[in-house]
N, C-alpha and C positions, 0 to 999 in steps of 0.2 A: 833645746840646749841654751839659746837667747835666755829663758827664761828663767835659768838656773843660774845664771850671773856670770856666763862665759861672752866672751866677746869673740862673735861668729862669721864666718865670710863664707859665701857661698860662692866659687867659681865655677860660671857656664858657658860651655865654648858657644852655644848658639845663640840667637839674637830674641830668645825667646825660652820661657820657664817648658818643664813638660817632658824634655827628651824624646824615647819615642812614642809619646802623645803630641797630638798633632791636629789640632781640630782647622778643618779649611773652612771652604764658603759655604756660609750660613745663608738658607731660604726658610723664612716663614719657620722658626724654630729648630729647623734640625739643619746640625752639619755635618759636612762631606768630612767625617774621620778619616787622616793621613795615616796615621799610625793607629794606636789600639782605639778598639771602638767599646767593647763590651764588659761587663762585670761577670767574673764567670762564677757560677755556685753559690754560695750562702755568705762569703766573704767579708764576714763581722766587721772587721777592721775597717775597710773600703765604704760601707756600708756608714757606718760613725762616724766619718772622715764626711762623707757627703750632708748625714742629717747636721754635723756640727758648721757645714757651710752654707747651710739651709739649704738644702737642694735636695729634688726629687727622682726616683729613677721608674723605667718603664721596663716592663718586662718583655722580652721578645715573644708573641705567638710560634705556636706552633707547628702551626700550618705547612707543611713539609709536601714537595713535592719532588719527585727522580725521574730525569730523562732518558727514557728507553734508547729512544732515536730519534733523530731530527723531525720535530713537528709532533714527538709522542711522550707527552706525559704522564703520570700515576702518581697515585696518594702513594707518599714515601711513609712507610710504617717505622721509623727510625727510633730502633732498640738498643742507644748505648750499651745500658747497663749488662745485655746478654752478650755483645761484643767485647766488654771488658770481661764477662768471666772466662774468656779464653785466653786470658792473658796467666788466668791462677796456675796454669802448667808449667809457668816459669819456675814454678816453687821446685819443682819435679829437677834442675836443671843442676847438671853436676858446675857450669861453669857457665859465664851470660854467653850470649851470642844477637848475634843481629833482629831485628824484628820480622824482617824479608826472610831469615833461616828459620826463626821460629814460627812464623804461620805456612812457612811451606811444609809442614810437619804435617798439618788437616791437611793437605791436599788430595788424598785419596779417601776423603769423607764427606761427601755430597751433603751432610746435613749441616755442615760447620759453613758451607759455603756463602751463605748471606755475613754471616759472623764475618768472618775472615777478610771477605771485602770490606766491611764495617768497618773494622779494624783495622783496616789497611789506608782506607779511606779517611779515616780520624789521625789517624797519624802525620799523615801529609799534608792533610786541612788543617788539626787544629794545633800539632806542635810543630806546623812549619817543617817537618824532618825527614830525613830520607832514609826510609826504611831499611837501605841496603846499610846503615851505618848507626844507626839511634841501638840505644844499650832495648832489650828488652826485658831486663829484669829493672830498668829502670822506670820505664814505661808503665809495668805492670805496679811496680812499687806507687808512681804515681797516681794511675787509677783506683787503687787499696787504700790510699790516702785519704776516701772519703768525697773524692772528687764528685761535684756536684753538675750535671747537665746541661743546668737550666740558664740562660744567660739573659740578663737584664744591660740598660742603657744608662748615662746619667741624661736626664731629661736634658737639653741642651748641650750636648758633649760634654766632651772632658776639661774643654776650653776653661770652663768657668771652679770648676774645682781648684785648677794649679795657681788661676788667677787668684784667686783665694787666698791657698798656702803662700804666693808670693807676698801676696797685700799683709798676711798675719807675721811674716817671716821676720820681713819690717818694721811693722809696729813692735816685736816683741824686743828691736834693736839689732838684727843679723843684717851685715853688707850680701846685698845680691848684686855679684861681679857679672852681667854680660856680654857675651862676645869676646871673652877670655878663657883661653886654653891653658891647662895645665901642662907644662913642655917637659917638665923634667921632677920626681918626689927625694929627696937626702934626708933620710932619715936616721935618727941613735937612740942613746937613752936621753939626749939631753933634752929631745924634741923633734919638730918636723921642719925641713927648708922647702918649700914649693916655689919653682919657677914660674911666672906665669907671663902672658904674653897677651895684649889686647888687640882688636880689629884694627887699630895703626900701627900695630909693631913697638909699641912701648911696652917695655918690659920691667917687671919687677919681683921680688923675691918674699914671702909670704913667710914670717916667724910663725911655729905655734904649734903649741904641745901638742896635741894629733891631731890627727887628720883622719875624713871620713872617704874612702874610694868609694865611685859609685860609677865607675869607666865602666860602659859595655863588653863583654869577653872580647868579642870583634877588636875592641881598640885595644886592651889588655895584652890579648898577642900579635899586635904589629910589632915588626921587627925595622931598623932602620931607621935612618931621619923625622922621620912620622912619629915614631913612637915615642910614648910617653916613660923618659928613663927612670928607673928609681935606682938611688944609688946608700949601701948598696943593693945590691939585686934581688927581689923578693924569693923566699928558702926555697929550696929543688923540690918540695914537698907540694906547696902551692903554683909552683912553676908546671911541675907533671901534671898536678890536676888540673890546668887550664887545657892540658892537650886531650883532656875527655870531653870538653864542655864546647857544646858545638854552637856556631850561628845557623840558627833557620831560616830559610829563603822564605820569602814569602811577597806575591804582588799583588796589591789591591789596587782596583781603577773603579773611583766614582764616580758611575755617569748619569748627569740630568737631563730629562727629558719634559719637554711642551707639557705633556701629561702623563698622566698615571694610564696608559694605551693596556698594557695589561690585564688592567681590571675588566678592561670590557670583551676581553676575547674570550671566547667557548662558552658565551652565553653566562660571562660570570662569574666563572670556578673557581679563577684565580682572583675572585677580589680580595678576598682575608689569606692568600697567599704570604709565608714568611718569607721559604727559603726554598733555592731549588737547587738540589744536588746533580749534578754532570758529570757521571766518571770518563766518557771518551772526549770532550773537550778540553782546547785549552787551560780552562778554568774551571778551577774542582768546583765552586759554586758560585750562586747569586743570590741577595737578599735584596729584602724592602725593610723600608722601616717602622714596617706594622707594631704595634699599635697604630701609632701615628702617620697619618696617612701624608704621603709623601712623591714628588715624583723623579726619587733619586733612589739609584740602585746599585750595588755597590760587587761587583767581580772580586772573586778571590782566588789565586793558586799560591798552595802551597808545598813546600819539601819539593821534587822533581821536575813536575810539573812550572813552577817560579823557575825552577834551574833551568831548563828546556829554553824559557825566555827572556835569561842573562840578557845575549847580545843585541836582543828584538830592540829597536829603536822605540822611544816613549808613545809616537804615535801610532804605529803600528801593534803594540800593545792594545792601545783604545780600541784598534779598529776587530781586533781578536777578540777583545771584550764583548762591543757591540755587539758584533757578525752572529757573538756566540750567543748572547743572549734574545736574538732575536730567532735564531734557529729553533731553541725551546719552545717555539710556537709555531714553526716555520712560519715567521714573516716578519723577513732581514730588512724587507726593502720598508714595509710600516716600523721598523725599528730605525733604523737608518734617520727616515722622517721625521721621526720623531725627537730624535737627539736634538740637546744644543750643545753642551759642554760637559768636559772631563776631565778631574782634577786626582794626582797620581803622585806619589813620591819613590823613588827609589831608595829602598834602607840600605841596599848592598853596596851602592856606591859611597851612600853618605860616610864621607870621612869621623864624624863622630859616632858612628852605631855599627858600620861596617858589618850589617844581617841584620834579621826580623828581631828573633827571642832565642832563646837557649833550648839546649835541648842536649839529652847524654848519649855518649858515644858508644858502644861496646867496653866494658873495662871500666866504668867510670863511676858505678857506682856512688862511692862517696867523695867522688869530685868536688859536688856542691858543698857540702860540710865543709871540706879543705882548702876551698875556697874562701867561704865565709868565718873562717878562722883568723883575729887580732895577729899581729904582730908585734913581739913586743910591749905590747898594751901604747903602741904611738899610731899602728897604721889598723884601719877598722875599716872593714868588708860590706859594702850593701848593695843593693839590685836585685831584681828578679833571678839572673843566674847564680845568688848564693842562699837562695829561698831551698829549704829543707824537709818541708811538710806540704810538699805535693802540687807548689801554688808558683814552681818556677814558670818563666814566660810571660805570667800573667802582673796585670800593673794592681793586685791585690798583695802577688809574692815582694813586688819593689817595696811598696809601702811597708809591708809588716817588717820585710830586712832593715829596711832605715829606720825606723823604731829601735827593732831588736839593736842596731849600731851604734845608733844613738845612747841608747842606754848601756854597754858594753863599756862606751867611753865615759861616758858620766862616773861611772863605778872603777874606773884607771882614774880619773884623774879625782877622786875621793868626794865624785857630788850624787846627788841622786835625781831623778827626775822630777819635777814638778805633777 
């Protein structure tokens, strides 16, 4: 938009570009991702975006492993794509309903039963969502999208991507405000007033023909002193559809270790190890950072499971982490040893992200459209949770909305893109 001959300001409440990208401490190449880590599917855009930064990405192996029980592992034979066609029964569906009510449908079909966990177990891992509540015609809609399996890395995190966009933002002439909240949006026909407020409490008032939202749903519908007022109040249309559009829970704990201990148990097995799936544990799963050999591993629960561990103290988390992935081989106490450190963030707490990703509720189908729907051609919609082609949650869906926003306003205020 710089580029087009507008004069741009970019306000960020935190002390750092990214939002929920979040790259921690870097060893020998790879970092401990806070927030999102992976590239999911074929994701052209994202993909562009990296070769135009010069930068390279790694594909995740595949190497899949499922723990039966403590100390019993097996080759995890992990068939998205036939778990996703038992979502096609939604078509069949006079009205949505939950994803929990609709796989309790197979329940009396022993052959759908690997599916059905599949499918249960993707839901909560990878949209962060609680099945007792996510729309299933949503769901299925997503996975009919095209959606793609396969998940790659940017070679060096994400760190160096946004550093990027920040360093281009300003060369092209855009102000990046940070550590500046947006408190309150007044908007008309005449234009936009933004209040804004910095890390000392100096406040100021922001003129300017529109404006681009890009608040997390989480922050979207806080209510109260916290929240971000818009005056007046954004239409009962976009207002209903925030209350389909959900936060997903989701906890991830990096933890590094002396070494790669792993590789050398069972005579091996696990050296080209990716990922190990855990449905009775705390934590739906654990990776490595295969390709790249690494000796950092990274705990994930998501959808119930994350809820389960709201009130868990941060350390006691770690220690659930560890305990658990050391059981995967039964030997906690060579895991234990092995630890040095672990680096973890909480999204639910964070007052600017307040949850993981989005995710839709029962009812909500075209939430996301109605979300990402202009205002008057002054207030313009972008982030993963107004992504429309299957790619919400993911930092593929933020990008292409901010383009597609970008360019929405460009064509209000009579320019076009560059």
């Amino acid at each position: 938009m710089a580029t087009s001959g507008l004069r741009v300001v970019v306000v960020e409440a935190r002390d750092r570009v990214g939002g929920r990208v979040w790259s921690g401490h870097q060893r020998n190449g790879v970092s401990a991702e806070l927030g999102a880590e992976f590239i999911h599917g074929r994701a052209e855009d994202t993909m562009a975006l990296l070769r135009h930064a010069g930068m390279r990405t790694v594909e995740m192996l595949d190497d899949s492993w499922i723990c039966i029980k403590h100390g019993e592992l097996q080759r995890d034979d992990l068939d998205f794509l036939s778990a996703a066609k038992i979502f096609d029964d939604t078509l069949l569906l006079s009205k949505d309903e939950s994803v929990e009510r609709f796989l309790q449908r197979f329940a009396h079909d022993p052959a759908r039963n690997a599916d059905v966990e599949l499918a249960r177990a993707f839901v909560e891992g990878f949209d962060a969502a609680d099945p007792a509540i996510a729309s299933a015609k949503a769901i299925a809609d997503e996975w009919r999208s095209g959606v793609d399996f396969s998940s790659t890395r940017p070679s060096g995190g994400y760190r160096q991507l946004f550093e990027y966009f920040a360093r281009d933002c300003v060369a092209a002439g855009a102000e990046l405000k940070l550590s500046t909240r947006a408190c309150a949006i007044e908007w008309s026909k005449g234009g936009v007033k933004i209040d804004i407020s910095d890390a000392l409490g100096a406040q100021q008032t922001l003129d300017a023909r529109a404006a681009i939202v890009t608040l997390p749903v989480g922050v979207l519908r806080t209510q109260g002193e916290s929240a971000v007022g818009f005056a007046p109040g954004l239409p009962q249309g976009k207002r209903a559809a925030l209350q389909f559009i959900e936060m997903g829970h989701a906890i991830r704990v990096g933890l590094w270790f002396r070494s790669a201990f792993w590789e050398r148990l069972g005579d091996g097995r696990y050296r080209d190890a990716a990922f190990f799936r855990c449905a009775h544990q705390h934590f739906n799963a654990y990776w490595t950072q295969l390709p790249t050999r690494s000796t950092l591993i990274v705990a994930w629960a998501g959808g119930p499971k994350a809820i389960a561990m709201d009130r868990i103290a941060h350390s006691e988390r770690v220690q659930l982490a560890l305990r658990g992935f050391g059981e995967l081989f039964d030997q906690v106490e060579l895991t234990c040893n092995e630890f040095e450190s672990a680096v973890m963030h909480d999204w639910d707490s964070d007052p600017y992200a307040l949850g993981a990703y989005s995710y839709i509720a029962v009812g909500g189908e075209s939430a996301r459209a109605i979300l990402a729907q202009p205002v008057d051609d002054k207030l313009f919609f972008a982030g993963e949770a107004t992504s429309t082609d299957g790619q919400g949650g993911t930092v593929s869906g933020a990008f292409k909305t901010g383009t597609r926003a970008a360019r929405e306003a460009l064509s209000a205020l009579g320019l076009t893109a560059d």
